[in-house]
C-alpha beads as a LAMMPS data file, in Angstrom:
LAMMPS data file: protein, C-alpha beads

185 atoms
184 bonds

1 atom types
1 bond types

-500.0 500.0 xlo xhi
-500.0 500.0 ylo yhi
-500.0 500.0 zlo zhi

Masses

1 110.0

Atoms # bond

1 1 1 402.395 -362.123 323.597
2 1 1 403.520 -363.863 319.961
3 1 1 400.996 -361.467 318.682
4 1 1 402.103 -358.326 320.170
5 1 1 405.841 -359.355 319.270
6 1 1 404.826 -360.172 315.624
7 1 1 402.680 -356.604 315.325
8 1 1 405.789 -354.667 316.846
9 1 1 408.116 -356.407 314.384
10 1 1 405.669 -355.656 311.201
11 1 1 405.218 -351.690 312.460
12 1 1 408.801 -350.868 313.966
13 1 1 411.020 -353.311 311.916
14 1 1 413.150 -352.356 309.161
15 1 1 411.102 -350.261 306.969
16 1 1 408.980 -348.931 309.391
17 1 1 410.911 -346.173 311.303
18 1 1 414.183 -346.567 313.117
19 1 1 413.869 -348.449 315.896
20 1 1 416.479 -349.257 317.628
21 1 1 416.188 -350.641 320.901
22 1 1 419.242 -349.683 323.133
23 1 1 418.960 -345.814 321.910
24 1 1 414.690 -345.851 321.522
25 1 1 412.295 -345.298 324.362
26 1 1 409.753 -347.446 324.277
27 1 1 406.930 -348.359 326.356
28 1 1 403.859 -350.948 326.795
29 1 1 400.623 -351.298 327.572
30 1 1 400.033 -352.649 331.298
31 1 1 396.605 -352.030 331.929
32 1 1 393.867 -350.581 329.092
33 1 1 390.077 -350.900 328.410
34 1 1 388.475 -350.637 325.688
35 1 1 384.666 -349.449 325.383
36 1 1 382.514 -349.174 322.370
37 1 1 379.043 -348.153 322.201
38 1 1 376.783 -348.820 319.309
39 1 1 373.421 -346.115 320.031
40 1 1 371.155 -347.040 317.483
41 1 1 367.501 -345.629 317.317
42 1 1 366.107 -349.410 319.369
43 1 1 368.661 -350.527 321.222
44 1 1 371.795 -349.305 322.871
45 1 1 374.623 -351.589 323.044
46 1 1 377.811 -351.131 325.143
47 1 1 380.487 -353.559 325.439
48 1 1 384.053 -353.784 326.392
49 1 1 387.880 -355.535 326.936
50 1 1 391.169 -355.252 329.103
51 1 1 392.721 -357.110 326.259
52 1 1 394.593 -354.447 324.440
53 1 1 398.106 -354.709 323.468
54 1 1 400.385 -352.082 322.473
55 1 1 403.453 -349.831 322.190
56 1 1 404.794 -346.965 321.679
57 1 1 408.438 -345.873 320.633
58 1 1 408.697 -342.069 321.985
59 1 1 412.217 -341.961 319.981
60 1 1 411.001 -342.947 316.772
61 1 1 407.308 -341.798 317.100
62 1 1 406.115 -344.896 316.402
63 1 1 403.060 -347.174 317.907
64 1 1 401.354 -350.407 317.438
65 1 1 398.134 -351.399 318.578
66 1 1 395.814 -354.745 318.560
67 1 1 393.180 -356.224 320.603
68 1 1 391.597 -359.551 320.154
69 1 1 387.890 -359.062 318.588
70 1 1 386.924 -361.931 320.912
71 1 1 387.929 -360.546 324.396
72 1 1 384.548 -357.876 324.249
73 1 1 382.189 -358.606 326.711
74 1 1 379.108 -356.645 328.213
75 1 1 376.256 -357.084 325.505
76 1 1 372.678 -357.257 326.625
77 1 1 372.842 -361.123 326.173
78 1 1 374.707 -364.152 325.059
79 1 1 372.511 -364.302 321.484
80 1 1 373.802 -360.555 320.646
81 1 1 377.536 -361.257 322.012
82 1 1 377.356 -363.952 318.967
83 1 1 376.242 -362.078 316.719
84 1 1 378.610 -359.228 316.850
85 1 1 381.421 -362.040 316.751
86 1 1 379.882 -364.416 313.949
87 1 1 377.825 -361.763 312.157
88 1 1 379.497 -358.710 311.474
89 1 1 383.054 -358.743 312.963
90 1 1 383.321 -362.078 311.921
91 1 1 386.140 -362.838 314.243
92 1 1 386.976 -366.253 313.289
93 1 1 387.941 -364.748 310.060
94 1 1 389.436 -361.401 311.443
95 1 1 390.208 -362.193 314.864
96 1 1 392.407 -358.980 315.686
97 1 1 391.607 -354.998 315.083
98 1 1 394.841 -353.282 314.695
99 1 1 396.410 -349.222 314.072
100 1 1 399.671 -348.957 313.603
101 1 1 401.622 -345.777 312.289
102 1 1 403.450 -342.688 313.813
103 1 1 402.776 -339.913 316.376
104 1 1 402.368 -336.535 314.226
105 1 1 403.349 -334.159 316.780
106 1 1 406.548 -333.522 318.249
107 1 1 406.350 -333.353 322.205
108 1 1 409.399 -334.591 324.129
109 1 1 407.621 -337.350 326.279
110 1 1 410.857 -337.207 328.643
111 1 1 409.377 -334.741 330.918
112 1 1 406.619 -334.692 332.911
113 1 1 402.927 -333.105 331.439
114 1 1 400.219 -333.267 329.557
115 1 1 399.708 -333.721 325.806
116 1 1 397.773 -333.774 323.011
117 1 1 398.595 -335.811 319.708
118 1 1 397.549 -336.787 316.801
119 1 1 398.636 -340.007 315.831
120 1 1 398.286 -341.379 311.761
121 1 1 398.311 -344.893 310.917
122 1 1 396.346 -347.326 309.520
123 1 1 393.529 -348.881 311.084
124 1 1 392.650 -352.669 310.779
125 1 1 389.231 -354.156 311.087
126 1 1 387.246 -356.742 309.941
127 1 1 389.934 -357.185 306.781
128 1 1 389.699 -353.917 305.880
129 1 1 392.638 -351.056 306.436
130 1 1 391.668 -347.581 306.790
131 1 1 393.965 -344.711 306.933
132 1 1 393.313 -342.667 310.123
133 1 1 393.776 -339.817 312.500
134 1 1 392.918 -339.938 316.008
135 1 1 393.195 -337.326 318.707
136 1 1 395.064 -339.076 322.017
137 1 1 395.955 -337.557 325.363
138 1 1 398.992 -338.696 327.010
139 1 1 400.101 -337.392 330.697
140 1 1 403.361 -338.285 331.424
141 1 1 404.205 -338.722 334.905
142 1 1 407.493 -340.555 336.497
143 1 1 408.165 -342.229 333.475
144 1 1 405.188 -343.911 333.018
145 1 1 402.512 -342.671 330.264
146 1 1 398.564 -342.594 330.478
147 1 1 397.193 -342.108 327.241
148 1 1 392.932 -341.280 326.808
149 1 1 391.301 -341.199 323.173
150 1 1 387.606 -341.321 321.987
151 1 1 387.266 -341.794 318.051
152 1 1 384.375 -342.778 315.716
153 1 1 384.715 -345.862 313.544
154 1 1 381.762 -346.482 310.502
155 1 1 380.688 -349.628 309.931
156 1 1 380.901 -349.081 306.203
157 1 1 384.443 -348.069 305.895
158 1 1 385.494 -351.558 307.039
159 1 1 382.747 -353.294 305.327
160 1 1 380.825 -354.462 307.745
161 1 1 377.345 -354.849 306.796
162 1 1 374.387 -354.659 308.731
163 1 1 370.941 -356.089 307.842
164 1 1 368.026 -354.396 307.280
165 1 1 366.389 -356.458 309.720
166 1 1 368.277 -354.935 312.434
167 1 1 369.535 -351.563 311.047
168 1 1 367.262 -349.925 313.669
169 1 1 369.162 -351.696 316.506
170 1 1 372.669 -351.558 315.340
171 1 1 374.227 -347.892 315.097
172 1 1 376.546 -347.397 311.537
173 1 1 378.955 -345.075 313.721
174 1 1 380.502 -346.706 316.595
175 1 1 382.008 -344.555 319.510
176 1 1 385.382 -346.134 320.948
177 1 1 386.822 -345.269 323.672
178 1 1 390.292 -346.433 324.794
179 1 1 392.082 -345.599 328.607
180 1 1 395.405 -347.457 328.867
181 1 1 398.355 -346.790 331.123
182 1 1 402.001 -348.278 329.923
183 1 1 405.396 -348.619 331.705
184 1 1 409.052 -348.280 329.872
185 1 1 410.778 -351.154 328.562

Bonds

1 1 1 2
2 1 2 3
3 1 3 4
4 1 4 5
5 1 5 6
6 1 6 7
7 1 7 8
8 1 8 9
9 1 9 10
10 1 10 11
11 1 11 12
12 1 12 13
13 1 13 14
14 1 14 15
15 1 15 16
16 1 16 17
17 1 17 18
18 1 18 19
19 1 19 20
20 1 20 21
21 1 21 22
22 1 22 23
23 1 23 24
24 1 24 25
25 1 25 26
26 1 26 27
27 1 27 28
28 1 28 29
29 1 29 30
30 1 30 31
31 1 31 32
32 1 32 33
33 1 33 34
34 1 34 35
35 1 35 36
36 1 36 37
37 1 37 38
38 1 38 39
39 1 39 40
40 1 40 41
41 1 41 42
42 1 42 43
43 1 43 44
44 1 44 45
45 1 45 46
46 1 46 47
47 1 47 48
48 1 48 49
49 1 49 50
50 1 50 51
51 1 51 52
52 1 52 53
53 1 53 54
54 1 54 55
55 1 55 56
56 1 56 57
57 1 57 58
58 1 58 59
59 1 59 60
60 1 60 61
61 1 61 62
62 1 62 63
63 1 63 64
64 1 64 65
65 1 65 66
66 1 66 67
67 1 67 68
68 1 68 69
69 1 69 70
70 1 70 71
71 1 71 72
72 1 72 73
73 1 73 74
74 1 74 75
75 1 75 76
76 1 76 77
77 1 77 78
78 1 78 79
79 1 79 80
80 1 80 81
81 1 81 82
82 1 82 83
83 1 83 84
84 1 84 85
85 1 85 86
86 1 86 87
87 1 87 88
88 1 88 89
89 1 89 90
90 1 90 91
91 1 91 92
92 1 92 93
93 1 93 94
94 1 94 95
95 1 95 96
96 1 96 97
97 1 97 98
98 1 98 99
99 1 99 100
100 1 100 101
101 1 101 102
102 1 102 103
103 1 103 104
104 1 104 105
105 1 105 106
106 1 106 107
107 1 107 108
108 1 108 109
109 1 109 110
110 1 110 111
111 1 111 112
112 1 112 113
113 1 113 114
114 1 114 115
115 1 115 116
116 1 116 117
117 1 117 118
118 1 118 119
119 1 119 120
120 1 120 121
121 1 121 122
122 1 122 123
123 1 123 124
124 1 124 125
125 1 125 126
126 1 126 127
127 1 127 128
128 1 128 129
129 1 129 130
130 1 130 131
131 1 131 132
132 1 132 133
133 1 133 134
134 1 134 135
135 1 135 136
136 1 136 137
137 1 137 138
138 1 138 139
139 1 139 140
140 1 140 141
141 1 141 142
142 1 142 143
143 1 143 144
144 1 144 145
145 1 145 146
146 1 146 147
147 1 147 148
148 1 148 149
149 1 149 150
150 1 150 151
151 1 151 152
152 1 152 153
153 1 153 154
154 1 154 155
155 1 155 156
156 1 156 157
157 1 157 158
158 1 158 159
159 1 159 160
160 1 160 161
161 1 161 162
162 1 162 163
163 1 163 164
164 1 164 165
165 1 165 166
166 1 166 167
167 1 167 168
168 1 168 169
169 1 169 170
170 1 170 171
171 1 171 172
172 1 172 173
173 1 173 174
174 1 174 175
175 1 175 176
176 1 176 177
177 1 177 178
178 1 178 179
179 1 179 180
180 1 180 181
181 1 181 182
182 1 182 183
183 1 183 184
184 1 184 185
């Protein structure tokens, strides 16, 4: 939770949009999961967390996103769950992925429906900061929000190097996907 609390503060404190809490409407994450899929030419690898945390200010158009690089599970064994951790995310060293920014679009999430946003921010992995865009769909129903996205993320553009050795097993475009439901605060 101190991490979630400090990643809100650094995306919708001063500087960073207008939040204001009494007149904002924002909302957490309550339940997610996280997938990515690496489907290189030997092996495909698929793994996945519930650990996301997150928010998003409706008011403001704001959000804030992390997930601990640690809380993936679901490799084909223990030796290749270590080596995504120690090798190339290196998650002593970067132990949180992060994308925090603003909702393009400019959909009143008050009433009940379905949407489709674009939302630009800056994505955080392995170190490395990448401006992005990624397509999201958010129903809103009762007052709580579902949000769906599937996005690409390249090895490369976050540094992440893979060896020869095992270039063949390890795709250089991961697929993410991300299901997460959130309730008003």
């Amino acid at each position: 939770m101190k991490t979630l609390l400090l990643l809100t503060i650094a995306c919708f404190g001063p500087g960073h949009g207008s939040w204001n809490h009494k007149t904002s409407q924002m909302f957490v994450v309550s339940k997610a999961t996280v997938l990515f899929r690496s489907a290189a030419r030997f092996e495909l690898i698929n793994a996945s967390s519930n650990g996301l945390k997150g928010a998003i200010n409706t008011t403001d158009r704001t959000f804030s996103f992390s997930i601990d690089m640690n809380s993936f599970d679901g490799f084909n064994n223990t030796l290749q769950k270590e080596h995504f951790r120690k090798n190339y995310i290196e998650s002593e060293r970067f132990p949180l992925a992060t994308f925090c920014g603003k909702i393009i679009e400019s959909d009143d999430f008050r009433n009940d429906g379905c949407y489709v946003l674009r939302a630009k921010g800056k994505l955080s992995l392995h170190g490395i900061e990448n401006e992005r865009i990624i397509r999201a769909d958010i129903t809103v129903k009762n007052g709580a929000l579902k949000l769906s996205s599937s996005f690409t993320v390249q090895l490369a553009d976050h540094e992440i190097e893979v060896p020869v050795i095992v270039n063949e097993k390890l795709a250089s475009v991961i697929m993410v996907k991300i299901n997460a439901d959130f309730v008003q605060q």
